[in-house]
N, C-alpha and C positions, 0 to 999 in steps of 0.2 A: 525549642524544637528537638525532638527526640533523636532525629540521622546525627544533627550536630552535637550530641552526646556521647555519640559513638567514634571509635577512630573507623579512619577513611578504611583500614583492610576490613575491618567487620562487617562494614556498608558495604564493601564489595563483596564480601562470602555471603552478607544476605540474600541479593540481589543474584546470583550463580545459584543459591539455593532454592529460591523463591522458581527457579526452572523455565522465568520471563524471558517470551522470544518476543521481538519485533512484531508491530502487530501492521507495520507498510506493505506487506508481500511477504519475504524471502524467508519471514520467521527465523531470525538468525539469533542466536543468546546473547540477551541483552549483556550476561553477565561474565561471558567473556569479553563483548566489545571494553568494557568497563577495564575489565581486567588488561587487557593490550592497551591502553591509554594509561592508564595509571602506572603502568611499567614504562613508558616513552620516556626519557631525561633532555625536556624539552622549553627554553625560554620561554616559549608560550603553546596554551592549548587552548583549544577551543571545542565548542557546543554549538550544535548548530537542531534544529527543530524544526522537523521538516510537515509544514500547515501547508505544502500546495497539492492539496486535497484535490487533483483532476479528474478523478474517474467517475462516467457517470453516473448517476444513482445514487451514489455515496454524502453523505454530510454529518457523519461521525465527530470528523473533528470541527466544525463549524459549531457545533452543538454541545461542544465541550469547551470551546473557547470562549462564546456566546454565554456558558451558563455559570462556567466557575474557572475562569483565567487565573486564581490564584491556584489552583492545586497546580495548572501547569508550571506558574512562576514556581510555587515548594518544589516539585517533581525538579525543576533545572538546577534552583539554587542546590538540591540532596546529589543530583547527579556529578552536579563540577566539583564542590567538595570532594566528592568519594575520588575523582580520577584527576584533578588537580589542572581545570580548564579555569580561567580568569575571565572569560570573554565567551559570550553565548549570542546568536540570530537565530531567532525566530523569521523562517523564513513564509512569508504567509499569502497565500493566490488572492489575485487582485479582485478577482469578485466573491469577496467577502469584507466589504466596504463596515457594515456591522462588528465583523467581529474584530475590524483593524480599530473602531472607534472604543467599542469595548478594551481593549489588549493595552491601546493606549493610556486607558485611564487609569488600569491596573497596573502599567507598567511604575506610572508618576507616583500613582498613593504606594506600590511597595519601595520606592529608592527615599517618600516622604519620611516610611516606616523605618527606614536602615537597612530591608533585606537586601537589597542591591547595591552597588556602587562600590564599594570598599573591598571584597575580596571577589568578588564577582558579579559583573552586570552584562543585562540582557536589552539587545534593541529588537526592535519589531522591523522587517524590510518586507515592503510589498513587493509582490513580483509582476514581472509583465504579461503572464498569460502562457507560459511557453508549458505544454502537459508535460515533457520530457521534464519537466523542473524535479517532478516525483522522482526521478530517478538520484540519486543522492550527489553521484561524482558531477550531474548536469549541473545540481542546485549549487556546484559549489563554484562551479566557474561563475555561475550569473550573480554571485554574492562577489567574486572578484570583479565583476564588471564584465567579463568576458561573455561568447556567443555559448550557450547553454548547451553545450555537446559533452556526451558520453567523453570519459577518460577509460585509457588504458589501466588495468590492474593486474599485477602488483607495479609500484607500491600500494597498497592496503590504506585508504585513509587515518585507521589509528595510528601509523606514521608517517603519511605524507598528503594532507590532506589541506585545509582552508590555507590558502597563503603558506603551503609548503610545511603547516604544524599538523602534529596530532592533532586531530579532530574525531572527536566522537557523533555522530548521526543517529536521531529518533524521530520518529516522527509522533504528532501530540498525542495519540490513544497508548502509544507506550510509554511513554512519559507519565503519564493521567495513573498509570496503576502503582507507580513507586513509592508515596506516599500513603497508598493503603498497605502496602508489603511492609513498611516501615512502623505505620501500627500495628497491625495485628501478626506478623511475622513472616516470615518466608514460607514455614512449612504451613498455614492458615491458605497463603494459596494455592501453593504445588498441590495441597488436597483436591480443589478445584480441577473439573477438567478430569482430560483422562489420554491414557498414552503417552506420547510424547508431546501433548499439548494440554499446558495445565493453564488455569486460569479462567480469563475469560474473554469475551468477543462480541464487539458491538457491530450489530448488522443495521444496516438502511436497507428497508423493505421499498418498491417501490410502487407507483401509484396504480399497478394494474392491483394488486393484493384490494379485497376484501377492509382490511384494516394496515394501509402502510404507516409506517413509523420508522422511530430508533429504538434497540431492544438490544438489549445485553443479555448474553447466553455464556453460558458453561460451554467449553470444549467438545464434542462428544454427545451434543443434540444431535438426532437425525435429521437429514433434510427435508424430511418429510414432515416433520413437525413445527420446523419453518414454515413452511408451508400452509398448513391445517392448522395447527395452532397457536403461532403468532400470528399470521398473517391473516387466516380465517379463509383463505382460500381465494379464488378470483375470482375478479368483479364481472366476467362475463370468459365463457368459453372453458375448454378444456385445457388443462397446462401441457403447453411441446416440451417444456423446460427452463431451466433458469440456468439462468447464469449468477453465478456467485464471485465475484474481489475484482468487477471490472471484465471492461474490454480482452483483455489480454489473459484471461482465464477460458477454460472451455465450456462450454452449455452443457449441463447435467440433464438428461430424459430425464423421464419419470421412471422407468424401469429401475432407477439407479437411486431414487431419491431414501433407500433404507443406508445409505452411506450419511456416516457420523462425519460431523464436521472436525476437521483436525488437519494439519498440516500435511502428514504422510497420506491419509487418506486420502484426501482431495489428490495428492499428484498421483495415486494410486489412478484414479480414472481417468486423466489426462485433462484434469481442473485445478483449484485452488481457492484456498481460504480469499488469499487477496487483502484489498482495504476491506471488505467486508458489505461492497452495494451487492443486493442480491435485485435482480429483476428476472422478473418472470413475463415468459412469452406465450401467449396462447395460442390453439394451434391452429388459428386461421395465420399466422405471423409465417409466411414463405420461407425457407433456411434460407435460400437463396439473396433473399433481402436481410436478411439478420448477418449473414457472411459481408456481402456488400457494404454494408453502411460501418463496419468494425474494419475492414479494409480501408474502407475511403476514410477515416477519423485516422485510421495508423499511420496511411500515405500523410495526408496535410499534417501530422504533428511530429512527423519524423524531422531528427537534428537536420540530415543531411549528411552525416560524417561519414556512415557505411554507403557500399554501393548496393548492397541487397538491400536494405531498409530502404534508402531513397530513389532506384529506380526500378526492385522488386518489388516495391508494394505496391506503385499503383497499377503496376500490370495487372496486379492479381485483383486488384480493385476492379481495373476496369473492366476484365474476364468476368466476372461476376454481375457487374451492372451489364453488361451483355447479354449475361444468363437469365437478367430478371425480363427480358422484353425476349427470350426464346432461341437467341445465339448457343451453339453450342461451343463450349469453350477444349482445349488443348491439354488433355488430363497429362501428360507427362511435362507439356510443357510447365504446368501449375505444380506437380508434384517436385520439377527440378527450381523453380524458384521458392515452394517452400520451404525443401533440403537445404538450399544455401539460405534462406532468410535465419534459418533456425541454426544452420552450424555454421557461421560467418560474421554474424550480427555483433556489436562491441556490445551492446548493454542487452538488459532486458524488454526492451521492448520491439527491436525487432523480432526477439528470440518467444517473446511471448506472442506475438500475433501470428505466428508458426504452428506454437503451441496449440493456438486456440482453433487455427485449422485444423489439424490436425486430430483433435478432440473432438471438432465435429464431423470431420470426417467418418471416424469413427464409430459416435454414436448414432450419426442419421445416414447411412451408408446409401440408403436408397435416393434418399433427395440429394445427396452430395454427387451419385455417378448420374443423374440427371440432368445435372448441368456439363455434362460432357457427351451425353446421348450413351 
């Protein structure tokens, strides 16, 4: 194997050169995380591999896991080398029953082969369904056993993280590219891409598109060519807009679909790259009921641990299921719970179903003060 030829600091300068952000959300460099881990002086590290793929639309990594579970096992076994973890979970959502029996089997024929077992091994743990799991500090208490709630930060998981050790956090589609960075070089992908987001990005088109699928993109596609020419357009109606990386991202108009996909850019509109489900809503599709039913998913999956998350969201939920049968709802009082849902919240995803208000707000201004008269 070519990483294992390398010493562990060169694999981490490749890996900071190569320009690889996180491809879960937050787009964070992979190649500093690496680098704060590998700097820890720590009895034990860990890896953890974050497959609970919750957001709707999405199946990225199911599709990665499902079709070549060994680049993930190389991508772990290159990652714990380079930052000197012993002990890797694949932590992986429980309906994905397929790709737990696939992982399984790959697990046993690589420890049959020697990759695993002796300087570092990986288990596979299903999880119980909790969506907060995606969020990384949640996924890590329910690997301890504990109830799946957001942590306090700092401490920073690359020093206080699974059972109190440095721990490093990816989740599979970032993982999946280190092995091609390790062939072909670092600067082979930072060419990819463009801006401040090099490389590339797998989108899940969903079943209203013309042609839905899984489709791997460059950086720096418009989204409009998402649209038109991956997608081939919609199977019926005119497009209101899409939404792109999930729930907790905001719905893109069409006015706006000449924006290139890329980290800064999407938060530039008050959206997001995301895990990368893109769906699209045609414009018989009410806002009102598109707000509604991403409110009522954020109420039921919220931890509980914040008071804005747990009893600001379903107000705003239920304000809106109001609005869909002609109630008109309390715009300051919605504007002061989404203020604090969005500056209060401990993780992301109070803070992102804020966001995603708030972005539509924005962009559908007229159906949004409707529901308020």
């Amino acid at each position: 194997m070519a990483a294992m030829a390398m010493a562990p600091l060169d694999l981490l300068r490749l890996i900071e050169s190569s320009r690889l952000r996180g491809r879960g959300g937050a787009g964070f460099a992979a190649g500093i995380k690496w680098q704060a881990i590998a700097a820890q002086d720590a009895p034990q590290k860990y890896l953890v591999i974050n497959a609970d793929e919750g957001d709707p639309g999405t199946f990225s990594d199911r599709l990665l896991l499902e079709g070549d579970p060994f680049r993930l096992i190389e991508a772990a076994i290159i990652a714990a080398y380079a930052t000197g973890a012993t002990q890797g979970y694949l932590y992986l959502r429980k309906e994905y029953p397929d790709a737990a029996r696939v992982i399984a089997d790959a697990l046993r024929e690589a420890r049959e082969a020697g990759w695993l077992g002796e300087c570092f091994d990986l288990e596979c743990v299903i999880g119980e369904g909790s969506y907060l799991c995606g969020e990384e500090t949640a996924l890590l208490n329910a690997l301890e056993g504990s109830r799946p709630e957001a942590r306090m930060r700092p401490p920073q998981l690359t020093e206080h993280g699974l059972f109190g050790m440095p721990t490093l956090v990816h989740n599979v589609e970032t993982l999946c590219a280190v092995p091609w960075i390790v062939t072909h070089g670092a600067q082979a992908y930072a060419a990819l891409g463009f801006s401040l987001s090099r490389g590339t990005k797998l989108l899940s088109l969903n079943s209203l598109f013309n042609r839905p699928g899984l489709y791997e993109v460059e950086f720096g596609i418009p989204l409009s060519e998402v649209i038109d020419y991956l997608g081939l357009g919609l199977r019926r109606g005119r497009l209101k807009g899409v939404m792109v990386g999930g729930p907790l991202a905001g719905i893109v108009p069409p006015a706006l679909l000449s924006t290139r996909l890329g980290y800064e850019e999407m938060q530039a509109i008050g959206c997001a790259v995301g895990h990368g489900g893109v769906i699209a809503f045609a414009e018989d599709m009410p806002l009102v009921a598109i707000v509604a039913e991403v409110l009522r998913f954020g109420a039921r999956e919220s931890c509980g641990k914040c008071t804005p998350c747990h009893l600001g969201t379903p107000k705003l939920a239920a304000m809106f299921e109001a609005a869909r049968d002609g109630s008109l709802g309390d715009a300051a009082q919605c504007d002061a719970l989404l203020e604090a849902l969005g500056q209060t919240s401990l993780c992301g995803h109070g803070r992102g179903l804020a966001e995603f208000a708030r972005a539509v707000r924005t962009h559908y201004s007229e159906e949004w003060a409707a529901c308020f008269g």
